[in-house]
C-alpha positions as CSV (number, residue, x, y, z in Angstrom):
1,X,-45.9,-3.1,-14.1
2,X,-46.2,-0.4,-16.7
3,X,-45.2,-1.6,-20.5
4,X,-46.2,-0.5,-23.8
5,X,-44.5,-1.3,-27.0
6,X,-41.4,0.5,-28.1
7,X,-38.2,0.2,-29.5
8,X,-36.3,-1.0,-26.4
9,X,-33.0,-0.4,-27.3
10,X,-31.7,2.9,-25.5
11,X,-28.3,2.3,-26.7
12,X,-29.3,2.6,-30.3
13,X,-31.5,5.5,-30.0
14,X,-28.8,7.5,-28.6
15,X,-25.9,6.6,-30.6
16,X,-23.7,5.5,-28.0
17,X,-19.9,4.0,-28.9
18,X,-20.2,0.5,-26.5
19,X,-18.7,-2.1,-27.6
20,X,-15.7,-1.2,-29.3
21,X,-13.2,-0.9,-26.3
22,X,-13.9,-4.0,-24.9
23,X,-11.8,-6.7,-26.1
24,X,-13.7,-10.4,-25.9
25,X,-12.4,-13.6,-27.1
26,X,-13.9,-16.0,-29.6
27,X,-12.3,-19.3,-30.5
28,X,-13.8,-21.1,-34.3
29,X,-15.5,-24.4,-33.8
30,X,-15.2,-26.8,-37.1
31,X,-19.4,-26.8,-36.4
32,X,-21.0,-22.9,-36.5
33,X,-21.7,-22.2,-32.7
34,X,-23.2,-18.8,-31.2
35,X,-20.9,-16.8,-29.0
36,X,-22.4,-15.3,-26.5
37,X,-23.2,-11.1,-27.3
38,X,-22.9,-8.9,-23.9
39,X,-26.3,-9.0,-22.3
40,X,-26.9,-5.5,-23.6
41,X,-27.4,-6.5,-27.4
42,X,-29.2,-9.6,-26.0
43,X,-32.1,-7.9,-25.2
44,X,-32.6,-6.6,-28.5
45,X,-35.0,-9.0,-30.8
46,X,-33.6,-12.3,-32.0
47,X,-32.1,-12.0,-35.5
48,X,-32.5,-14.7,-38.1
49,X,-30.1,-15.8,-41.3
50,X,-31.8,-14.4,-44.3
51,X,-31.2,-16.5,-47.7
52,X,-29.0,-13.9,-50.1
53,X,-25.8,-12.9,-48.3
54,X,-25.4,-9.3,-49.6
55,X,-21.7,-9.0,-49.8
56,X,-18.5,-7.9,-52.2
57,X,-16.2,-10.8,-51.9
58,X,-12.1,-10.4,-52.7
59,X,-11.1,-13.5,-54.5
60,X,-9.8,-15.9,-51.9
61,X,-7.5,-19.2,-51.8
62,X,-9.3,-22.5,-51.8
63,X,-9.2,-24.8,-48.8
64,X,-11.8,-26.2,-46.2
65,X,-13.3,-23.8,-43.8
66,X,-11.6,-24.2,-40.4
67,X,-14.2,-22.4,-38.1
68,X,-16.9,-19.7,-38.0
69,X,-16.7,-16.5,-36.1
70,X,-20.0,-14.7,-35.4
71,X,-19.8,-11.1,-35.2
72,X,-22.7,-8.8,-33.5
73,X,-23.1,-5.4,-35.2
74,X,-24.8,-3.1,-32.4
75,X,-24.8,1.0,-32.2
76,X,-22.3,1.5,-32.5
77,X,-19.9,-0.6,-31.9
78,X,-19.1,-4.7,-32.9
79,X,-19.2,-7.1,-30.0
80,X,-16.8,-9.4,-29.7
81,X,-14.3,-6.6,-31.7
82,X,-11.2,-9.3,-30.5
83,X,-10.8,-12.6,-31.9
84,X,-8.1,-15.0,-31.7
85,X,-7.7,-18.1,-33.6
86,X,-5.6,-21.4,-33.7
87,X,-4.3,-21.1,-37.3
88,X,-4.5,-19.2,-40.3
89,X,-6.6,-20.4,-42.9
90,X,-10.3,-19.7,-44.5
91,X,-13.0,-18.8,-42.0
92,X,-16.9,-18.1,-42.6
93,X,-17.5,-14.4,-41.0
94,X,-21.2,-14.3,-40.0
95,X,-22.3,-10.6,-39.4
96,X,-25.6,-10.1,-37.0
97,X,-26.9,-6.9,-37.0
98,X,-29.1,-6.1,-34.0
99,X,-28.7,-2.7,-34.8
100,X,-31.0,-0.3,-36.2
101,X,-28.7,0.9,-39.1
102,X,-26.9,-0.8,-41.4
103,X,-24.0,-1.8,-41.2
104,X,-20.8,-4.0,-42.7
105,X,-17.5,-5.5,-41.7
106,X,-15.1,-5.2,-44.4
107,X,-11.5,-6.4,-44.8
108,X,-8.3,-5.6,-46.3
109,X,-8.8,-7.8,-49.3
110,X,-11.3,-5.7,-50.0
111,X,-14.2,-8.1,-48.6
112,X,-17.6,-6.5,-47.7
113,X,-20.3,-7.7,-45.5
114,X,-23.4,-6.0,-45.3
115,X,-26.2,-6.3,-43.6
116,X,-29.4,-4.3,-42.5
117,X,-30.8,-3.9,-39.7
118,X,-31.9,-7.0,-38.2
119,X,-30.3,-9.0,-40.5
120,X,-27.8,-11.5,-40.6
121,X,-24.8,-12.3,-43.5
122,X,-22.0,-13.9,-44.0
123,X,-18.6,-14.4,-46.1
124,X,-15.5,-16.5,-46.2
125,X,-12.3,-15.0,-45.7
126,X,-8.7,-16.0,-46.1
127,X,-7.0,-15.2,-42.3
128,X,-3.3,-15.0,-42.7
129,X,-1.0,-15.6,-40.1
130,X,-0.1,-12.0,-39.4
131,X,-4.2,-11.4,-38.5
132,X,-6.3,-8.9,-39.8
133,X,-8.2,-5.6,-38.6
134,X,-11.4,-5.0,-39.5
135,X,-13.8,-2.5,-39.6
136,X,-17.2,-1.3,-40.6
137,X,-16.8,1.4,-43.7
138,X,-20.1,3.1,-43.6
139,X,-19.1,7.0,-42.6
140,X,-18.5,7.8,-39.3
141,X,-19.2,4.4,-38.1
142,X,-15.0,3.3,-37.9
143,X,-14.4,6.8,-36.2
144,X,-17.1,6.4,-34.1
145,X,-15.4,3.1,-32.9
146,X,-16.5,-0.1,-35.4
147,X,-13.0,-1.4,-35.3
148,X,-11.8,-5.2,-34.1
149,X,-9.0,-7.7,-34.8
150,X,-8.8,-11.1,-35.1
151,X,-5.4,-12.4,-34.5
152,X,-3.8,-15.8,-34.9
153,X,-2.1,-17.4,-32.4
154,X,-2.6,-14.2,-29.9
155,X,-0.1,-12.3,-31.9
156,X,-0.5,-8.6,-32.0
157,X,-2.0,-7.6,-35.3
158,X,-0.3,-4.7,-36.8
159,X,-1.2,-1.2,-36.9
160,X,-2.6,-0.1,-40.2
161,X,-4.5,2.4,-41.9
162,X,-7.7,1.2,-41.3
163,X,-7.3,0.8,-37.3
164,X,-9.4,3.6,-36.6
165,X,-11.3,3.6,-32.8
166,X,-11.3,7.2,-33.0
167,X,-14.7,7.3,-30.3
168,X,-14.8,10.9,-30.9
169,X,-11.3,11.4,-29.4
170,X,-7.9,9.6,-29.4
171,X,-7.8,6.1,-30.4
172,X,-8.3,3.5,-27.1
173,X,-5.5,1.4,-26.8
174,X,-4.0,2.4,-29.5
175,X,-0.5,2.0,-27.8
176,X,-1.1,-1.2,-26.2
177,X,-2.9,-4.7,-27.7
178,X,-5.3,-6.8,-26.1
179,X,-4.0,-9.9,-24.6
180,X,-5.9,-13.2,-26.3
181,X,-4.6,-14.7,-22.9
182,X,-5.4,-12.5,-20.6
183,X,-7.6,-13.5,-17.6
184,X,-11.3,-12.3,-17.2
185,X,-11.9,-9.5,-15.4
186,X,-13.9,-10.5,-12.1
187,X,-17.3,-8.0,-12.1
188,X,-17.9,-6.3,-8.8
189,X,-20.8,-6.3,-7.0
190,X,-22.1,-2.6,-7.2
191,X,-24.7,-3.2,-4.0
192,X,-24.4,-0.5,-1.3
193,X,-22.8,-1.9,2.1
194,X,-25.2,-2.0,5.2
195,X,-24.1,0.9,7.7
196,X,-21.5,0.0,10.0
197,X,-23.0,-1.0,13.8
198,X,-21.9,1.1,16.4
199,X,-20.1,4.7,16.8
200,X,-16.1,3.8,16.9
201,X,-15.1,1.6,14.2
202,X,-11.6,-0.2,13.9
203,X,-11.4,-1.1,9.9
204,X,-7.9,-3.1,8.6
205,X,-6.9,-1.3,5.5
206,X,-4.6,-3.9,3.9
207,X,-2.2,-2.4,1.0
208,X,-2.2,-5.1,-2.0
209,X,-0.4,-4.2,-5.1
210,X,-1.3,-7.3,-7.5
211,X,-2.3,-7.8,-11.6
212,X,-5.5,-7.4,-12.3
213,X,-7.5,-7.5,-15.6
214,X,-8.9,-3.4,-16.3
215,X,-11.2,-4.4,-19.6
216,X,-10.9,-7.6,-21.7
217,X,-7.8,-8.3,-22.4
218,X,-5.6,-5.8,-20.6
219,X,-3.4,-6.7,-17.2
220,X,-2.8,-4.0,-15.4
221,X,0.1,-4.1,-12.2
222,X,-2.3,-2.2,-9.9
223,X,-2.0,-1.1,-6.3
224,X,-4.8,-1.4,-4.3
225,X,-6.4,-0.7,-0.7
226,X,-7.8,-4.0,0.7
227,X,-7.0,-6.1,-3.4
228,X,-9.9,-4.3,-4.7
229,X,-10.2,-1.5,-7.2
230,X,-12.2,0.5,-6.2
231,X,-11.2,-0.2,-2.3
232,X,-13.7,-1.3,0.1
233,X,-16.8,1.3,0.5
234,X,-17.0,2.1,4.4
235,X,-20.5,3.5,5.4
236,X,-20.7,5.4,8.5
237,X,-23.0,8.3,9.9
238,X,-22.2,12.1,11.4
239,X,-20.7,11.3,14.8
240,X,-18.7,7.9,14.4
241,X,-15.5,7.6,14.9
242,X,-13.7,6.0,12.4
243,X,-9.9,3.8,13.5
244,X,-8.2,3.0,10.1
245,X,-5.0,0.7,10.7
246,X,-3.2,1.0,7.2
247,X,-0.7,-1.5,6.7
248,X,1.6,-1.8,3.8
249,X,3.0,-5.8,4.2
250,X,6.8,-6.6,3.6
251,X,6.5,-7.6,0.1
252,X,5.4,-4.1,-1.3
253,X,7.4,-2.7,-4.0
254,X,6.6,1.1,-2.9
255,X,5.5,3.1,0.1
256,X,1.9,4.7,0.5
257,X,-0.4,6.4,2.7
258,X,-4.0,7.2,2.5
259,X,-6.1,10.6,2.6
260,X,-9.3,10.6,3.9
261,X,-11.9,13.6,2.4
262,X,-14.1,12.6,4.9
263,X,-11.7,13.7,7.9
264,X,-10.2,16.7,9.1
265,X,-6.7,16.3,10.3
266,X,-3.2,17.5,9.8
267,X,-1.5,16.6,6.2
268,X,1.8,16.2,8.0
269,X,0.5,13.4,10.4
270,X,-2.1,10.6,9.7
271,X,-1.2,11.0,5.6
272,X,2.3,10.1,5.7
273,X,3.7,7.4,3.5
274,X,4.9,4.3,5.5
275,X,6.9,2.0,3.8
276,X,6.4,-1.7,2.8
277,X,6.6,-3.7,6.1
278,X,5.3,-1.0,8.2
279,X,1.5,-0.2,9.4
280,X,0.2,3.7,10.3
281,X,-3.5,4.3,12.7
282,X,-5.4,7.1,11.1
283,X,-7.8,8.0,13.3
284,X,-10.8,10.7,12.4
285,X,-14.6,11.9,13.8
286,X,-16.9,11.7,10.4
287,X,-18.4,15.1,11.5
288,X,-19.9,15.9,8.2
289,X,-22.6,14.1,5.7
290,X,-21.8,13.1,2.2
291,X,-19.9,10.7,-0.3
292,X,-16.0,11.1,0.4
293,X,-13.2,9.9,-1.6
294,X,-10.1,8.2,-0.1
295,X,-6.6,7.8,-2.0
296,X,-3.4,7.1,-1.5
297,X,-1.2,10.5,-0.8
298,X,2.2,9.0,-1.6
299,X,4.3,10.8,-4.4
300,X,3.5,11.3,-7.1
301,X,-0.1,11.2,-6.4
302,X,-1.3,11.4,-9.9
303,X,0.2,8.2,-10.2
304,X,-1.0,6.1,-7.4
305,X,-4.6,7.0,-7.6
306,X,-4.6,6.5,-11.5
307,X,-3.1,2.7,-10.5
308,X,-6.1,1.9,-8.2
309,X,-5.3,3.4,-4.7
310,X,-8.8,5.2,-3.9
311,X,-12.3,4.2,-2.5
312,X,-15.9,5.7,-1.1
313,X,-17.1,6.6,2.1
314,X,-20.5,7.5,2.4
315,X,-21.1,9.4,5.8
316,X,-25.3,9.5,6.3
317,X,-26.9,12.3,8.6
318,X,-26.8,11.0,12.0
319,X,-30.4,10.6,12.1
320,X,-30.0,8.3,8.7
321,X,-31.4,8.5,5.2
322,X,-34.9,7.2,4.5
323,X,-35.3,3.6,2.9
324,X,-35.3,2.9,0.0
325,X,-36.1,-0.2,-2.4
326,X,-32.5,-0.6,-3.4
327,X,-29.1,0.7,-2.9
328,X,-25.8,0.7,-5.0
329,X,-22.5,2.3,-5.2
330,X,-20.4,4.0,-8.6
331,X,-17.2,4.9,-8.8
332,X,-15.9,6.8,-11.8
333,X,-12.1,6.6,-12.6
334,X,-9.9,6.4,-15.5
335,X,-7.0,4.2,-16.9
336,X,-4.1,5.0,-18.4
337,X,-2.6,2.1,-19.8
338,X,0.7,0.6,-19.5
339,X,2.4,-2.2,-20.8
340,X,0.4,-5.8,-20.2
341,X,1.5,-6.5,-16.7
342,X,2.6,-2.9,-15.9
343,X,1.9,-0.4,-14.1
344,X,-0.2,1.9,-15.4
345,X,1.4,5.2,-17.3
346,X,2.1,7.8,-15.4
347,X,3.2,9.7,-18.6
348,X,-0.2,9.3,-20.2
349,X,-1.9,10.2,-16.7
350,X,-0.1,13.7,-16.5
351,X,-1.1,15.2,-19.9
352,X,-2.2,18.2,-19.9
353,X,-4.6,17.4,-22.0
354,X,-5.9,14.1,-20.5
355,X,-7.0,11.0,-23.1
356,X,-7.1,8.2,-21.1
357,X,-7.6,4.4,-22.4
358,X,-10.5,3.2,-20.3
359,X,-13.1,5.3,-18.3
360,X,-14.9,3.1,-16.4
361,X,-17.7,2.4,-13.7
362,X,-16.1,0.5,-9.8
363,X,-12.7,-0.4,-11.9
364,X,-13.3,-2.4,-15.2
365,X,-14.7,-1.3,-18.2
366,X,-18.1,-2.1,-19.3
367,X,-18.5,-4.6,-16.8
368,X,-22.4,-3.3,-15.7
369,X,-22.9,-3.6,-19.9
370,X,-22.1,-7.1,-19.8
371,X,-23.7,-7.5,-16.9
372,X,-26.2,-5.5,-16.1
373,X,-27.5,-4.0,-12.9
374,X,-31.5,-6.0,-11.7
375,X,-34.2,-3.0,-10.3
376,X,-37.5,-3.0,-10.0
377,X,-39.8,-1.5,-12.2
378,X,-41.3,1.1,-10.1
379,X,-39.2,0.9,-7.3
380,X,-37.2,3.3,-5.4
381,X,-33.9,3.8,-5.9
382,X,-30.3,5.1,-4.4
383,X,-27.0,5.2,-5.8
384,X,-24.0,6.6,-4.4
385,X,-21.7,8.1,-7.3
386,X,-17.8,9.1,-6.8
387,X,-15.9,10.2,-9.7
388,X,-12.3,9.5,-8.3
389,X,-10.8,11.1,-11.8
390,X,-8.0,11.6,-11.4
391,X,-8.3,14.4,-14.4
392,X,-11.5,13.8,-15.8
393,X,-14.9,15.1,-15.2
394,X,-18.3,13.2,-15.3
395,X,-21.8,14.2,-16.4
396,X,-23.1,11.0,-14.6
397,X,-26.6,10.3,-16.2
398,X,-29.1,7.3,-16.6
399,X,-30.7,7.3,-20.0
400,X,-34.9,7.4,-19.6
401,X,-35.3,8.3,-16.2
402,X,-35.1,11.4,-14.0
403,X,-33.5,12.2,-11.0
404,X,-36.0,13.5,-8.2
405,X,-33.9,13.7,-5.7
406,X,-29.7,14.7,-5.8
407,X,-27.6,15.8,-3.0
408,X,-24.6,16.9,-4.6
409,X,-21.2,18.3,-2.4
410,X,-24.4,18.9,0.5
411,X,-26.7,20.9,-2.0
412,X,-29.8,18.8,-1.6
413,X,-32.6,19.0,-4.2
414,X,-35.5,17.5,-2.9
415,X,-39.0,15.4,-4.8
416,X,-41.2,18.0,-2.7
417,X,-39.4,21.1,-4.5
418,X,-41.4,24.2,-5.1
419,X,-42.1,24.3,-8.8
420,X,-41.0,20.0,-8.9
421,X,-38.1,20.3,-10.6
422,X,-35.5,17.7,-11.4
423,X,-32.5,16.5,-12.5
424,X,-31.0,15.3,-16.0
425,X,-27.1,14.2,-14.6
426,X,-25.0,15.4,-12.1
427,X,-21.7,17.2,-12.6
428,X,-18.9,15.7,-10.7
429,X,-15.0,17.2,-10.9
430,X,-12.9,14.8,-9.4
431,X,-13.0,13.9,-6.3
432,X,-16.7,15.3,-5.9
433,X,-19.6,12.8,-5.2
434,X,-23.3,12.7,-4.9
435,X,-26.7,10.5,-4.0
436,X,-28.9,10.3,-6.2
437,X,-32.4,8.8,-6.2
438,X,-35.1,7.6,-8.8
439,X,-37.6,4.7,-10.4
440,X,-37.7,3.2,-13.4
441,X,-41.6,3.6,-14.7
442,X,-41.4,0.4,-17.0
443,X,-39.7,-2.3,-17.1
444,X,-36.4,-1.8,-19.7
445,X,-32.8,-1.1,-20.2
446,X,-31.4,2.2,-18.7
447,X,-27.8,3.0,-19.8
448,X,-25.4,4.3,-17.1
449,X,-23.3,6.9,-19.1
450,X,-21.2,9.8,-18.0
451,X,-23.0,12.4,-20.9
452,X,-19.2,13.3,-22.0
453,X,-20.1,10.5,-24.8
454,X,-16.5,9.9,-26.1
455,X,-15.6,7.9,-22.8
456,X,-18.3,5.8,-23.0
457,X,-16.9,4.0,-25.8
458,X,-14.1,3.8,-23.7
459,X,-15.7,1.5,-21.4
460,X,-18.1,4.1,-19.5
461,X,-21.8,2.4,-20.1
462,X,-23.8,0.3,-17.5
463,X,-27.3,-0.8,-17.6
464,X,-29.9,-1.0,-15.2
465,X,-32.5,-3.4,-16.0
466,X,-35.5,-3.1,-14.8
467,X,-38.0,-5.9,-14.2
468,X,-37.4,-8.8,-17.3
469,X,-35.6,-5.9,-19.6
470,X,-38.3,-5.9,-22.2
471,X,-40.8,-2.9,-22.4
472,X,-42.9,-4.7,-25.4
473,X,-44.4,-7.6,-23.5
């Protein structure tokens, strides 16, 4: 394999906003212990304590220190950004910065901790039982989305001045707080499914409208094709015929339906609603190639495909698509969050001018950052991309590599192209998808980004890791 020293971190070179709208949980320990960073920042160098905190410290009430919370200062962003503790009381902040800027985490009590790059510092701080935001105040860094919490108790912090997570764009979450309770999201596998054996295939399409966990620490009341979010990908070539038996069980709260972009029947007839306690056949020949979205039709739309209720189907050439090393699938859609436990909002969805909360990558935010994606260095490979919107668009890219072959909406640019050209990211609209193929050519971190940066702060970064991660061995 092909390495040769560099700085390795991607992330950093770039700029990106990734940590700051996902929402972890740390708990203090009477004895300091590490909590554990998302792999991303883990790959970057070790960091060790250096021996003069540099620091402006408020003047704070005596008492034993109850715990120590670790902070990780990244680019640009703080991982965890929420905390929640037992009790209020005096707490030793420890600030790592794995970055390659400096930055601080300061306080209300006017508390400063600074540290350069590759440094790490620390300061005690009085916790009260109301919590306390924090940010870091170099310029541009709390806009850009250095903001976190640490509450007591899991009691929402309130809103102040200093809140910020601007990302570029409205502030995520700004209407809702993390839950300190709140279950962890379960990642999803992004590996392509095999093609389905045979020409007719019968497929159970269960309806499942259940909580699930969007980004750390929010619940969202989603509705769901087969409990999943996206649905199930169903792979199929030019040819097959394709027997979906919908069923909505007894217990649902609401009728739906499901539209297939991959079929060509009448609106008025496979795609109507069916109501809780009833089941519909939808029955269509995949007659062209490509990567199709499904959703649920039911009125209002808009609301049941921003609450989970859409999928993939990737339809090869009847003759196939030529191997490669590995193969995965990406699904681009947005949240619009509603109260913990809720529904999302189908207020915040139909804006005209659409901000949503989490943009995200197969239904949870950040969850190919935390854990990220195994390739081989130097190895082919495919992914299927969707962006199922509902309202915005994506510029889906992969930082340091080069797409040599795309086959967008069935405009297929090929490796053997006259004049070799290629392809930085591919413009989706909603409801548009594409294959894309291409190697990594040492081994490395690759962020998966759409290029409309302020949603990657907002839970729109992957990474592809090629080989062991680390171009400098």
């Amino acid at each position: 394999m092909n390495k040769k020293p560099h700085f390795i971190s991607c992330l950093l070179v770039l700029g990106l906003s990734l940590a700051a709208c996902s929402g972890s949980e740390m708990r203090p320990t009477s004895t300091p212990k590490p909590i554990s960073a998302p792999q991303a920042a883990a790959q970057v160098a070790p960091v060790t304590a250096t021996t003069a905190p540099t620091l402006i410290q408020a003047a704070t009430s005596s008492g034993s220190v109850l715990g120590t919370l670790e902070l990780t200062g990244i680019d640009i962003g703080f991982t965890p950004n929420f905390i929640n503790v037992d009790a209020p009381g005096r707490y030793t902040i420890k600030l790592h910065n794995t970055g390659s800027i400096m930055h601080d985490v300061s306080f209300p009590d006017g508390t400063k901790i600074i540290a350069n790059a590759g440094e790490t510092q620390q300061a005690d701080v009085m916790i009260g039982a109301e919590g306390v935001k924090f940010i870091c105040s170099i310029p541009g860094h709390k806009e850009a989305g250095m903001v976190g919490t640490i509450s007591v108790g899991g009691k929402v912090v309130a809103q102040t001045e200093e809140s910020g997570g601007g990302h570029g764009g409205p502030a995520v979450a700004f209407d809702i707080e993390p839950d300190a309770n709140a279950p962890a999201y379960v990642p999803r596998d992004a590996t392509a499914p095999a093609l389905l054996a045979g020409e007719i295939h019968d497929i159970d399409l269960v309806v499942k409208e259940m909580p699930m966990t969007v980004a750390k620490g929010f619940v969202q009341a989603v509705w769901t094709f087969g409990g999943t979010v996206p649905g199930p990908v169903i792979r199929v070539k030019v040819g097959d015929t394709v027997r979906i038996h919908l069923k909505n069980p007894a217990d649902s709260k609401l009728p739906h339906s499901v539209d297939f972009h991959a079929s060509m029947v009448a609106w008025n007839d496979e795609m109507a609603s069916i109501n809780p306690g009833e089941e519909k056949l939808y029955e269509f020949k995949a007659e062209y190639a490509g990567v199709w979205m499904y959703h649920c039709g039911t009125a209002p739309a808009l609301h049941h495909i921003a609450n989970g209720m859409y999928g993939m189907v990737i339809v090869e050439p009847q003759a196939g698509l030529p191997p490669v090393d590995k193969e995965f699938t990406l699904v681009q859609s947005e949240w619009y969050l509603g109260p913990q436990g809720e529904p999302s909002s189908l207020t915040k969805a139909a804006a005209s001018a659409p901000a949503p909360d989490f943009v995200v990558f197969n239904g949870v935010a950040d969850q190919y950052k935390d854990n990220p994606i195994q390739i081989d260095t130097g190895k082919r490979v495919r992914v299927f991309v969707l962006n199922t919107g509902p309202s915005i668009d994506s510029s889906f890219h992969i930082v340091g590599t080069i797409f040599d072959t795309v086959i967008k909406e069935g405009v297929h640019l090929s490796p053997d192209n006259v004049g070799h050209y290629g392809s930085q990211a591919v413009d989706l609209s909603p409801a548009q998808g594409a294959i894309v193929e291409f190697s990594m050519a040492e081994d490395g971190l690759y962020p998966i980004v759409t290029h409309a940066f302020n949603f990657v702060g907002r839970g729109a970064l992957g990474l592809f890791k090629a080989g062991d991660g680390d171009p400098t061995k």
